[in-house]
N, C-alpha and C positions, 0 to 999 in steps of 0.2 A: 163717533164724532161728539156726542153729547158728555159723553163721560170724557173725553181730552179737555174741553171746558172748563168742568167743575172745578181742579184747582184753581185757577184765574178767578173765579168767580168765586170760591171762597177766600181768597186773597184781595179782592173787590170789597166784600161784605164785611170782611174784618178789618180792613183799613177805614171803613166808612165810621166802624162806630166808636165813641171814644169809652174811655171805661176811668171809673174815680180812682186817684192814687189817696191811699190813707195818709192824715199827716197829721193827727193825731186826737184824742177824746178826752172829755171830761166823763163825772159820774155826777150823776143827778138826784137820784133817788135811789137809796139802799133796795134790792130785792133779796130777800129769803133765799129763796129758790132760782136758780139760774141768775143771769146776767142781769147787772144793776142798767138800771134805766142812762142815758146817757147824751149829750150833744158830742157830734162826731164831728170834723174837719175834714175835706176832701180835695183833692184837688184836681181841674180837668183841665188840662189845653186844648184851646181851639185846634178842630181837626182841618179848620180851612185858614188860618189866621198863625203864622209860625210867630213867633214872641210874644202869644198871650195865654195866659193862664187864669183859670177861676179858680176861687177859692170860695166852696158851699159848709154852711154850717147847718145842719140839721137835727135834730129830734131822732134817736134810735132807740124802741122800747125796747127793754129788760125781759125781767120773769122768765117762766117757761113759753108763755107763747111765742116772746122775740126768740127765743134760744130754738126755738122750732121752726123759725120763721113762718108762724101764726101771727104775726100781732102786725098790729096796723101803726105806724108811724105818725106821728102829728102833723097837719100839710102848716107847717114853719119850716123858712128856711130864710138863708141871707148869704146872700154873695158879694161877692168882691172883685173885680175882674182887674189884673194888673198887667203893663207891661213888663214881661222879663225878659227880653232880649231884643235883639232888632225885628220889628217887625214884616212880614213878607207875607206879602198876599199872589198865590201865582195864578189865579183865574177871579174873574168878575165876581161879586156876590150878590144874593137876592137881599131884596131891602129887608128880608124881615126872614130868616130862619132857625126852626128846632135843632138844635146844635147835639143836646144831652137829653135823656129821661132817663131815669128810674126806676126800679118798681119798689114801691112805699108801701102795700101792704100785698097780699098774697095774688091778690087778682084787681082786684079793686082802684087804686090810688098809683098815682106817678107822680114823682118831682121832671120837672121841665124845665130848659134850662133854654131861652131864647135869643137869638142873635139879631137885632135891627141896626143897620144903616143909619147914621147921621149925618147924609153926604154934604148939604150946607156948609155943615160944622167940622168935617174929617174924622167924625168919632163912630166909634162900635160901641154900641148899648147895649148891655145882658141883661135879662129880667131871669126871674126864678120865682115859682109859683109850683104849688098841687092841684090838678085835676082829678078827679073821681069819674068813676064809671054815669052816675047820674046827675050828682052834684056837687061842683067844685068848690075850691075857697077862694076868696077875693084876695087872701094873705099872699102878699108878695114880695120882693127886694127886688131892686134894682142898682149895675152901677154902670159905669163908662171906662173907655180905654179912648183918650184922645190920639190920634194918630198924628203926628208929624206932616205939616204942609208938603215938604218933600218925598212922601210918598202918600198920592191919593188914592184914593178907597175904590177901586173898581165895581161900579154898579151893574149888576143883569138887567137890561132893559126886558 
C-alpha cells in the first residue's frame, strides 16, 4: 500500500517546486582558471499564479571553486516579476508565501524568492533576498504584478 503511493506523491513534490529557466548571462570578471565570474538571468513562473513570471538577476562565481560548486555566490539579487499572460489563480493564497529558493553556496546561503498579498490594492508583491545559515543580508529587490479588478486575488483566511 505504501509503495502504490509513492508515485502520486513524487508527482506531488515535483509539481510543488518550481525550478529557474536560464535566459541568459553576462561575464564580469575574467578567470584564468575555470569559468569567468558572471551575472546570470533566470527565469521562474509562479507555481500558484498561471500568467506570472519572474525574472532574477544574480551574482554566479567563476574560478575553480564555482566550476566545482565550491564557491559561494554574492547574496545580490534583483527581480522583476511581470505579467505574461492571462492571469488565473485557482485556489486562495496566503498573504505572504516562499514561492522559490536556491542554494547560493554549497550548504550555507539561499536566494528566496517571496510571494505577499496586496489584497486593498489587487496586486502580488515578490521580494528576493539571501539568507545564510547564521547571518543573513538586508540586500533585497522587490517588484509588483498588478492584477486586473476583474479578477480578485483570493485570500487564505
Amino acid at each position: 500500500m505504501k509503495l502504490a503511493a509513492l508515485p502520486a506523491l513524487l508527482l506531488l513534490a515535483t509539481t510543488a517546486v518550481a525550478t529557474a529557466e536560464p535566459i541568459g548571462s553576462v561575464d564580469t570578471a575574467f578567470k584564468l582558471i575555470g569559468p569567468d565570474h558572471k551575472i546570470v538571468v533566470d527565469a521562474y513562473d509562479d507555481p500558484k499564479v498561471q500568467g506570472v513570471a519572474c525574472y532574477v538577476s544574480r551574482a554566479k562565481t567563476g574560478g575553480i571553486s564555482g566550476a566545482i560548486g565550491l564557491a559561494e555566490d554574492k547574496a545580490e539579487a534583483s527581480i522583476a516579476c511581470r505579467q505574461v499572460g492571462p492571469i488565473v489563480i485557482t485556489q486562495p493564497l496566503p498573504r505572504q508565501e516562499e514561492v522559490f529558493n536556491e542554494r547560493i553556496s554549497l550548504v550555507f546561503k539561499k536566494l528566496r524568492i517571496v510571494r505577499m498579498v496586496d489584497a486593498p490594492r489587487n496586486t502580488l508583491v515578490y521580494l528576493t533576498y539571501s539568507d545564510r545559515l547564521i547571518d543573513g543580508s538586508p540586500k533585497n529587490s522587490v517588484t509588483a504584478v498588478p492584477v486586473g479588478r476583474e479578477t480578485l486575488i483570493p485570500v487564505r483566511k
